[in-house]
C-alpha positions in Angstrom: 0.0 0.0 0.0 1.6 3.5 -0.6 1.1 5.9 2.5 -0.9 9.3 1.6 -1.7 12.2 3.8 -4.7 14.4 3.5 -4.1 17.6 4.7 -5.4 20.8 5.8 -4.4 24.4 5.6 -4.8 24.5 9.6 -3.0 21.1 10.8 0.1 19.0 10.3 -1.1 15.7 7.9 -3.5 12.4 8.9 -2.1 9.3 7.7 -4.3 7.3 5.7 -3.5 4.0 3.9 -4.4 3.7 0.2 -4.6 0.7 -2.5 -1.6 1.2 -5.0 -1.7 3.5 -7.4 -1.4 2.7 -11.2 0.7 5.0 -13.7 2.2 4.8 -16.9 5.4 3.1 -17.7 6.9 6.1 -17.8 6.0 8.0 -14.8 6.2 6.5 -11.3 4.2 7.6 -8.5 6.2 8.7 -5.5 4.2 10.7 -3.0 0.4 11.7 -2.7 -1.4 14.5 -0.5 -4.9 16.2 -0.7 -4.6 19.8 -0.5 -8.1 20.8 1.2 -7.5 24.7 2.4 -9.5 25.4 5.6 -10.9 28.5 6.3 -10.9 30.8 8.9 -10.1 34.1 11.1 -11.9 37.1 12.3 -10.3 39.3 10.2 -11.4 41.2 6.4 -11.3 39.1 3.9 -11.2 39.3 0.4 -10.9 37.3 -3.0 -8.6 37.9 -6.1 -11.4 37.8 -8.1 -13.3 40.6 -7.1 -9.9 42.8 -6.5 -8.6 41.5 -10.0 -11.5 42.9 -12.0 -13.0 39.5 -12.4 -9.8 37.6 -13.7 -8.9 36.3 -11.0 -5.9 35.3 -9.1 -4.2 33.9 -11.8 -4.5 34.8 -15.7 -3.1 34.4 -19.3 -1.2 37.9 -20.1 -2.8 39.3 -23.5 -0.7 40.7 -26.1 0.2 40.7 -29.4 1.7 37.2 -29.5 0.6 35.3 -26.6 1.7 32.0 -27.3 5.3 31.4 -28.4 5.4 28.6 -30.4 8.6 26.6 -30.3 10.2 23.5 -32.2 9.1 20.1 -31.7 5.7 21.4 -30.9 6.8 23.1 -27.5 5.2 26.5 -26.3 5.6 29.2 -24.0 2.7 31.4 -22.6 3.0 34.5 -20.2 0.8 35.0 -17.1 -0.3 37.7 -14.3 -0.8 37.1 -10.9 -2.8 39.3 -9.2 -0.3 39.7 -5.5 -2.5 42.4 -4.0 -0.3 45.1 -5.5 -1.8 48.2 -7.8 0.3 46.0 -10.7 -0.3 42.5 -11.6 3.1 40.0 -11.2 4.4 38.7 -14.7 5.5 35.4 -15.2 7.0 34.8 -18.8 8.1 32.2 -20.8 6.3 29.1 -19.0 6.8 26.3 -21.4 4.4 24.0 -22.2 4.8 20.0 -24.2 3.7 19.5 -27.5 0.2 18.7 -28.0 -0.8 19.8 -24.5 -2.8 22.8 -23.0 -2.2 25.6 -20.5 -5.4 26.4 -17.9 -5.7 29.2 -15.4 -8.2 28.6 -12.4 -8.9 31.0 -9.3 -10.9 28.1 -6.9 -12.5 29.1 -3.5 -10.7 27.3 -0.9 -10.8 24.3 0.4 -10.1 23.5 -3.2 -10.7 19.4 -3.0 -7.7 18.0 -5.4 -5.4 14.5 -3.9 -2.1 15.8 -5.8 0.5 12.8 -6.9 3.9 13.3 -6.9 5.5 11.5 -10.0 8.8 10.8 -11.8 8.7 11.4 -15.1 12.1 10.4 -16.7 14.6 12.8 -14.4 11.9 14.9 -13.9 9.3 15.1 -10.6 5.7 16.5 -11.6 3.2 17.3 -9.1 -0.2 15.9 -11.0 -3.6 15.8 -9.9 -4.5 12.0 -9.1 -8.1 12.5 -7.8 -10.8 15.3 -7.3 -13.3 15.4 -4.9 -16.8 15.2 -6.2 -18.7 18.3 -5.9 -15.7 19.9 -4.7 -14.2 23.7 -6.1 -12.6 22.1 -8.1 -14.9 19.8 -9.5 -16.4 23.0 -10.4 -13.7 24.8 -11.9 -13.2 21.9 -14.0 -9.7 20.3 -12.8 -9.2 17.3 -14.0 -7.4 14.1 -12.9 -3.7 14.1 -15.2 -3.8 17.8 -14.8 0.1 19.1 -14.0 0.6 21.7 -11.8 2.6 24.4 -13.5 2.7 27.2 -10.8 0.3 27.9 -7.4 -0.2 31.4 -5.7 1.3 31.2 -2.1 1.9 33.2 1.0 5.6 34.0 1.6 6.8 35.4 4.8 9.4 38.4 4.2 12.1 39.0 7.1 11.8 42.4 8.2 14.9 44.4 7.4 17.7 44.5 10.5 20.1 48.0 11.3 22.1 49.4 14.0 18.7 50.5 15.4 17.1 47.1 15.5 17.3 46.8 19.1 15.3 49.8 19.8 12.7 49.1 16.8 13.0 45.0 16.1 11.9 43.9 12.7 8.6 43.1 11.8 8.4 40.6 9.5 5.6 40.6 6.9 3.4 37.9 5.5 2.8 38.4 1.4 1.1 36.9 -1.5 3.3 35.4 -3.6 3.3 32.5 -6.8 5.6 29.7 -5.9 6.5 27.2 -9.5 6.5 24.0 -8.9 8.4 22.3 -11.7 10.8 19.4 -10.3 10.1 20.9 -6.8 9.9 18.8 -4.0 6.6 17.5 -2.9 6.5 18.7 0.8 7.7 22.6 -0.6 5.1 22.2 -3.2 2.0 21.0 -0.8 3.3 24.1 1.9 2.7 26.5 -0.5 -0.6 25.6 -1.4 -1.2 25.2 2.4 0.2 28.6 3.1 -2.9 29.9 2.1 -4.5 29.7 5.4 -1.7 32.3 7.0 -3.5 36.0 7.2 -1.6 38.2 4.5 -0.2 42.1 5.8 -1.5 45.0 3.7 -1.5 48.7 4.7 -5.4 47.7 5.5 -4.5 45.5 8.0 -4.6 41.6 7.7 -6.7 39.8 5.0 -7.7 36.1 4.5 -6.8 34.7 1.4 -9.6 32.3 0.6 -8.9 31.5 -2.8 -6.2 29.5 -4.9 -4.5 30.6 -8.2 -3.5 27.6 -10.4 -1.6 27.5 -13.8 -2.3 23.5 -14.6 -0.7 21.9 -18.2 -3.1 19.6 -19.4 -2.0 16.6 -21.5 -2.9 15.7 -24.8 -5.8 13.1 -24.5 
């Protein structure tokens, strides 16, 4: 049997045993996790979408050219993150395999995916192995065999330290952030999608983020 974890945005992990898992020759399934965000607080909250103009917290940049195409049937595409700022963050040059497709999605926490860590060649991908039924993301139409490209995150930023640090210690700040997850480790990969549930500094005071940006790569069928 191959030990999973489901786990929340709030706790540590519950062990759980599963049947094995089957994969393609090619890939071999390492670790598995269900990302369920939690939420809570007292605090204002807010979602990306409404803040974003209705993209979102995640979505495809537009311009003139906005998929590079690239031999052997490759691509690259460019995409914003909305990070609380008056600017959206660019990420460029994401590539993307032949014959596949890129998909933004914003989803409402908790999101309902069981992620799969898997080898493909040298490579680790973090793929979606199971969603929950009538979960967010049953909704926002994630799929099983969908790779996860790149997640939004909360990042804490050390405070900065000078000669006067003694009198006025650092504060250190917690900020929205994207985290990518190609050929990361699982664990780094399942805390940022986790880090979600940790309240986010703004000059407004703290905010709950209660929703999840996602750039997934889905295969070719």
């Amino acid at each position: 049997a191959m030990s999973s974890a489901l786990v929340s945005a709030t706790s540590t992990s519950a062990a759980a045993t599963l049947g094995p898992r089957r994969a393609a020759t090619t890939r071999t399934p390492l670790r598995r996790s269900g990302a369920c965000g939690v939420r809570q607080g007292t605090s204002t909250t807010i979602t990306r979408a409404e803040a974003s103009g209705g993209k979102g917290a995640v979505w495809k940049l537009e311009s003139e050219e906005p998929r590079k195409e690239l031999p052997g049937g490759f691509f690259e595409e460019d995409f914003a993150f909305d990070l609380g700022g008056e600017e959206p963050a660019p990420v460029t040059g994401t590539r993307f395999a032949a014959g596949s497709t890129s998909i933004t999605v914003t989803i409402p926490r908790p999101l309902g995916i069981v992620f799969e860590e898997m080898q493909d060649g040298v490579y680790k991908k973090i793929v979606v192995d199971e969603i929950i039924e009538g979960s967010n993301a049953s909704k926002a139409d994630v799929r099983v065999g969908d790779v996860l490209r790149i997640t939004t995150a909360v990042f804490v930023i050390m405070g900065e330290v000078d000669v006067t640090a003694w009198l006025n210690p650092p504060k250190n700040r917690n900020c929205k952030a994207y985290f990518q997850a190609d050929n990361k480790g699982f664990d780094k990969v399942m805390n940022a999608i986790k880090s979600h549930s940790v309240q986010v500094d703004t000059p407004q005071g703290k905010i709950d983020i209660l929703e999840v940006g996602l750039v997934l790569e889905r295969p070719q069928a």
